[in-house]
C-alpha positions as CSV (number, residue, x, y, z in Angstrom):
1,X,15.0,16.4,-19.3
2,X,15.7,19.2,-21.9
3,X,18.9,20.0,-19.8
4,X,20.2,16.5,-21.1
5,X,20.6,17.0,-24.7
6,X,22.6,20.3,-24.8
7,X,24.8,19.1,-23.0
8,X,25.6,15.5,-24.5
9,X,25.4,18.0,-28.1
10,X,27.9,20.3,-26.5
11,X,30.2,17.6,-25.4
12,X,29.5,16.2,-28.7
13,X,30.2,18.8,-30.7
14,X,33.0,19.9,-29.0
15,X,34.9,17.1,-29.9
16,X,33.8,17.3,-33.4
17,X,34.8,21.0,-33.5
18,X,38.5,20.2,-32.1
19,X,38.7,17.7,-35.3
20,X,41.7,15.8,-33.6
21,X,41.8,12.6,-32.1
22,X,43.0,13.7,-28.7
23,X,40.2,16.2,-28.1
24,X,37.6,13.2,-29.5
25,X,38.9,10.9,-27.0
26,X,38.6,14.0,-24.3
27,X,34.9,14.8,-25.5
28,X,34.1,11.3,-26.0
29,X,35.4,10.9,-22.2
30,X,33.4,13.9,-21.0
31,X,30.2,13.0,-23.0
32,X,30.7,9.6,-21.2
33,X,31.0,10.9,-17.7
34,X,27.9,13.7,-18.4
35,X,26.1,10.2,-19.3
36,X,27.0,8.0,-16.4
37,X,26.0,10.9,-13.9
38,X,23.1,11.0,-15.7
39,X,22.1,7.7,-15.5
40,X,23.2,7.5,-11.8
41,X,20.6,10.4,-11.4
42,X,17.9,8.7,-13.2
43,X,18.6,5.5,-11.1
44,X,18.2,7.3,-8.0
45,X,15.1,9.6,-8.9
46,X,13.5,6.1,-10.1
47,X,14.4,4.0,-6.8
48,X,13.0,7.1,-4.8
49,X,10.2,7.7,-7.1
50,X,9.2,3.6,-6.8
51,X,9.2,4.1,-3.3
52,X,7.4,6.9,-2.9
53,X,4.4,5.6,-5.7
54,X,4.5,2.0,-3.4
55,X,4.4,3.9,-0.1
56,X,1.1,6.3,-1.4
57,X,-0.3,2.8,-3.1
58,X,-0.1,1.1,0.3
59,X,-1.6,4.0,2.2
60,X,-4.7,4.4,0.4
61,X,-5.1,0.5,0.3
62,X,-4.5,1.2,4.1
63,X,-7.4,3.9,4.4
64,X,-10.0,1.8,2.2
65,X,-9.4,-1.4,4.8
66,X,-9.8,1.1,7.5
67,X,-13.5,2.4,6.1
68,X,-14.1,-1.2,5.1
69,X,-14.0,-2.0,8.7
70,X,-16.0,0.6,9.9
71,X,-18.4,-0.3,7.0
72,X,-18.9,-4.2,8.5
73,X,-19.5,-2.7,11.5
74,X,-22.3,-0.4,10.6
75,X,-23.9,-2.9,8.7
76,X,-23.6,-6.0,11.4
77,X,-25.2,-3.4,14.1
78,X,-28.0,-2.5,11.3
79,X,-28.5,-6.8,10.3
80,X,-28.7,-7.2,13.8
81,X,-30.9,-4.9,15.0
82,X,-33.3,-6.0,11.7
83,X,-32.7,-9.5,13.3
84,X,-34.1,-8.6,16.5
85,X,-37.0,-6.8,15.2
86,X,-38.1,-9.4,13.4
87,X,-37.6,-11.6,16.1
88,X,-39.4,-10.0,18.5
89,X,-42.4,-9.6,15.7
90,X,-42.4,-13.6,15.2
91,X,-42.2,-14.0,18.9
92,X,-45.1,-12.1,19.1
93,X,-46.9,-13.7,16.6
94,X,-46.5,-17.1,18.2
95,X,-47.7,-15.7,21.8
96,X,-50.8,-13.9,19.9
97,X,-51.7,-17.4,18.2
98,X,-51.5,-19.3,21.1
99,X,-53.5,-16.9,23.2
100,X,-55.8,-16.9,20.2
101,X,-56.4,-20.5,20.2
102,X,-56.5,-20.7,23.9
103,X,-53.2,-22.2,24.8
104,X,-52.3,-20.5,28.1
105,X,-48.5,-19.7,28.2
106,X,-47.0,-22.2,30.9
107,X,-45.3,-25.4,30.3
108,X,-44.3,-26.4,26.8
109,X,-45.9,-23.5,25.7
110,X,-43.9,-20.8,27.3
111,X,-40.8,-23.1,27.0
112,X,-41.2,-23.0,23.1
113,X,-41.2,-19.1,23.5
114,X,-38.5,-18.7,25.3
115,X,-36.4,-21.2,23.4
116,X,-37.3,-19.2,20.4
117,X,-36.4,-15.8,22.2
118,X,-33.1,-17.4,23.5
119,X,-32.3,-18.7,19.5
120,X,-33.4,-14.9,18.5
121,X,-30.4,-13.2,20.4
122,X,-27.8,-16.2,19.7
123,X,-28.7,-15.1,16.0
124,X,-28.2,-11.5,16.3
125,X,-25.2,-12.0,18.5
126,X,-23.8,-13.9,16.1
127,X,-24.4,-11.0,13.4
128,X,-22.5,-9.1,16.1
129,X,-20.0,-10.9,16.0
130,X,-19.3,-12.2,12.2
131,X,-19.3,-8.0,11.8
132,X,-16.8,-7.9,14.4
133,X,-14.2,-10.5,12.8
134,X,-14.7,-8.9,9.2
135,X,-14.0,-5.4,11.0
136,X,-10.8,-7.1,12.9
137,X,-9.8,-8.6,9.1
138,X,-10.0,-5.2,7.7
139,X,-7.9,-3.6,10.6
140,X,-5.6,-6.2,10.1
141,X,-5.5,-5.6,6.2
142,X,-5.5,-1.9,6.3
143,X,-2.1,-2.3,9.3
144,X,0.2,-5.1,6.9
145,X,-0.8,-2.1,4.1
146,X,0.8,0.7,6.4
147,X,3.7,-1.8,7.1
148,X,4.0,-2.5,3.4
149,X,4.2,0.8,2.5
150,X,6.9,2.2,4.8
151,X,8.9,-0.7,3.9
152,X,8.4,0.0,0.3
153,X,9.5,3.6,1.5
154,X,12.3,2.5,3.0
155,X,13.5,0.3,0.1
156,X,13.3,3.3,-1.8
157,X,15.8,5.0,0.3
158,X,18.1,2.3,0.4
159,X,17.9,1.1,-3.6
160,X,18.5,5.0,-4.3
161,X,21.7,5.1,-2.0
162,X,22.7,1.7,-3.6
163,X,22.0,3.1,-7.4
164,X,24.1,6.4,-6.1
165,X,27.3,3.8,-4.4
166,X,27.5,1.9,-7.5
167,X,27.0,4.8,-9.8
168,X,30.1,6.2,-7.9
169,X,32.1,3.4,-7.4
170,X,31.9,3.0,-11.7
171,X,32.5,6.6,-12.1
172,X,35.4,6.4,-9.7
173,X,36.9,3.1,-11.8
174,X,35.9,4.5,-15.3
175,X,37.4,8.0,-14.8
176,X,40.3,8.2,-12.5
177,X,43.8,8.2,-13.7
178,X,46.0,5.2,-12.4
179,X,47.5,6.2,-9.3
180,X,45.9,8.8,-8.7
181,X,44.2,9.5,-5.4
182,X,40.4,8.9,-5.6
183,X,38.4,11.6,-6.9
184,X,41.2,12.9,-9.0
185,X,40.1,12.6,-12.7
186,X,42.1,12.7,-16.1
C-alpha cells in the first residue's frame, strides 16, 4: 500500500510543478489512469482474496463435520454397548429372582425373558443405528461444505477476471484517443 501514495503525489505534483493547464490535464489524466489500475487491482486481489477466505471457511467447516461424524459413531458404539450391559445385568436379575422364588424358567416365564432379551438388542440396535444416521448427516454436511468451498473458489476466480475485463474495458474507453487502435493511449 505505501507504493500507492508516491505515486498519486508524483502524478500530483507533477502537474502542479508544470503550472499550466495542459500539463494539469496530462497529470490529472495520468493520476486518473495510476487510480483506475489501482482500483482494478484492488478489485481483483479482493474477489480472489473472498474466495480464497470462503474456500478455507468451508474446509474447516468440512473437517469439523467430518470429526463430528466419527464422534456419533464412537459414542453410539459406547451407548450401545452401555445398553447391552445393562441389559444383560437386568436380564439377569429377572432370571436370579425367579429362580429365587422358585419359578422354574419354561413357559411364560422363559418367554418373559426372552422377550425382554429380544427388546434389549432392538434397543441397542437402534443406538446403532440413530449413531449411524447422525454420522451419514455429518458426512453429508462436511461434503455440501467441500462443494461450497470450491465453488466459493471458483467464484473467486471468475469475479476477479470479471473485476480485471471491466477494469479494462473502462480503461480502454476512458483513455484511448478516438480512432485510435485499442491499446493506443493519448
Amino acid at each position: 500500500m505505501a507504493f500507492v501514495f508516491p505515486m498519486i503525489a508524483t502524478a500530483a505534483g507533477g502537474a502542479t510543478a508544470a503550472g499550466s493547464i495542459g500539463a494539469g490535464i496530462a497529470g490529472a489524466t495520468a493520476a486518473g489512469s495510476t487510480l483506475s489500475t489501482l482500483g482494478t487491482i484492488f478489485s481483483v486481489g479482493s474477489a480472489l482474496f473472498q474466495g480464497f477466505s470462503q474456500y478455507q471457511a468451508a474446509n474447516a467447516a468440512a473437517k469439523q463435520a467430518s470429526i463430528n461424524a466419527r464422534t456419533a459413531i464412537a459414542e453410539a458404539a459406547a451407548m450401545e454397548s452401555r445398553q447391552r450391559r445393562a441389559s444383560a445385568m437386568d436380564i439377569s436379575a429377572g432370571a436370579a429372582g425367579y429362580g429365587a422364588s422358585g419359578v422354574r424358567m419354561e413357559g411364560s416365564p422363559l418367554d418373559i425373558m426372552e422377550q425382554s432379551a429380544y427388546n434389549a438388542e432392538l434397543d441397542a440396535l437402534t443406538t446403532r443405528w440413530k449413531g449411524q444416521v447422525e454420522a451419514t448427516n455429518y458426512r453429508n454436511e462436511a461434503a455440501m461444505a467441500r462443494a461450497s468451498g470450491r465453488n466459493a473458489l471458483i467464484g473467486g476466480f471468475i469475479n476477479a477476471g470479471g473485476a480485471a475485463i471491466k477494469g479494462a474495458s473502462s480503461y480502454i474507453t476512458t483513455y484511448q484517443r478516438p480512432g485510435s487502435p485499442v491499446g493506443v493511449g493519448n
